[in-house]
C-alpha positions as a printed Julia matrix, in Angstrom:
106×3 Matrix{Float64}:
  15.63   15.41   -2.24
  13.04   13.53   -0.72
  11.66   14.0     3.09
  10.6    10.73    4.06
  10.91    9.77    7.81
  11.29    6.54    7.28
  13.06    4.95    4.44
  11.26    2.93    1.78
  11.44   -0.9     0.86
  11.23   -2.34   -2.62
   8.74   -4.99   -3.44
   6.56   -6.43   -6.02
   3.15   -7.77   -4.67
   0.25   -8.4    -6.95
  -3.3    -7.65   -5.22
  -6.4    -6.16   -5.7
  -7.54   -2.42   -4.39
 -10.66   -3.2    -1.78
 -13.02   -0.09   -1.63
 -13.12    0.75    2.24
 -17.09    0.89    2.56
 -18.27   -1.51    0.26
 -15.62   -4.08    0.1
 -15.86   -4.34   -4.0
 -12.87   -4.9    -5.32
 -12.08   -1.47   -7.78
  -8.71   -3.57   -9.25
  -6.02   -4.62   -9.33
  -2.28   -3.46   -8.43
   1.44   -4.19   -7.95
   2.23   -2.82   -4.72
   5.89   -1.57   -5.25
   7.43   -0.32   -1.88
   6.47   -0.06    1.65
   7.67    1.82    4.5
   6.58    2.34    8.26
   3.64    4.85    7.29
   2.67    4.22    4.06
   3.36    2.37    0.67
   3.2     2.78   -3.41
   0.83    0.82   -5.75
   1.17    1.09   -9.5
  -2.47    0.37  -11.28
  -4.52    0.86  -14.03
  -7.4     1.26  -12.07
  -8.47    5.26  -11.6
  -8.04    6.55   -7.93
  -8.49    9.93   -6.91
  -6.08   12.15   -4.09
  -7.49   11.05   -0.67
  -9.42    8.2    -1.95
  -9.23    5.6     1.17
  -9.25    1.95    0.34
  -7.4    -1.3     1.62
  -5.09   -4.04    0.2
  -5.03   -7.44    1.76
  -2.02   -9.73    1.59
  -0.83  -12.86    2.85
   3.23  -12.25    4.4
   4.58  -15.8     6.51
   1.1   -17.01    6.54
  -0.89  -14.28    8.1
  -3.21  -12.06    6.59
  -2.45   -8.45    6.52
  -4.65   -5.36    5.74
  -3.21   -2.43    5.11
  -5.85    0.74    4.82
  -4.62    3.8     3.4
  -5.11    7.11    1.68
  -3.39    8.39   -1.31
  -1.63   11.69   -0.99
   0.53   11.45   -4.38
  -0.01   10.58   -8.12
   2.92    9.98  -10.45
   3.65    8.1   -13.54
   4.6     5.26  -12.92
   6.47    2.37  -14.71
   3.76    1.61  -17.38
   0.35    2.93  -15.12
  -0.53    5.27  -12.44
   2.19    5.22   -9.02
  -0.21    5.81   -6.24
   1.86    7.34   -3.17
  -0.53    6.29    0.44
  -0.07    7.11    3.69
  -1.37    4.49    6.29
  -4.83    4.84    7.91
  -3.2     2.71   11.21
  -6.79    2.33   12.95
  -8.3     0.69    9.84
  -4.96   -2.05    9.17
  -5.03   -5.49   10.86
  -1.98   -7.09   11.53
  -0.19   -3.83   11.34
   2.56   -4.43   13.98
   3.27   -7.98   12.19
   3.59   -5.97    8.95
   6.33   -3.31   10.44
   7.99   -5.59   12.21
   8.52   -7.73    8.31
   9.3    -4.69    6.55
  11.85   -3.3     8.9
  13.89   -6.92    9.37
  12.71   -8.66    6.24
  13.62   -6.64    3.95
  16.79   -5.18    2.1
């Protein structure tokens, strides 16, 4: 049984994994649910448990940035399932983001 607060949304986004200092991009992901405090990628690329870093999307137009650190490793479908929670003070657009997620999505 899982203990999430908040209950998770299926997607399939293709971006790349921004390192939080430097801005180089380390790879790229499939970003595979999202929920109020957090999100799953699935990637080839090596990350470590609390290893911060950012994705940046585009949702309706505006440009998100979601910060976050990884508290879970799992296998995944065919790589790595990354589980993060959100870093809040490091996301732009994060109100836009939970507002999409909770009445945008099934």
């Amino acid at each position: 049984m899982e203990n999430r607060r908040y209950s998770r949304k299926f997607v399939s986004l293709k971006t790349k994994i921004v390192e939080t200092n430097t801005s180089s991009v380390l790879g790229d992901c499939i970003l595979t649910d999202v929920s109020q405090d957090g999100f799953a990628i699935e990637s080839e690329t090596q990350l470590v448990l609390n290893q911060q870093f950012s994705l940046n999307l585009i949702i309706q137009n505006k440009h998100i940035s979601l910060s976050g650190k990884i508290v879970r490793i799992t296998q995944g479908l065919f790589y790595p399932l990354y589980g993060i929670k959100l870093i809040e003070k490091d996301c732009k657009n994060l109100d836009f983001f939970k507002k999409y997620v909770e009445y945008s999505l099934n």
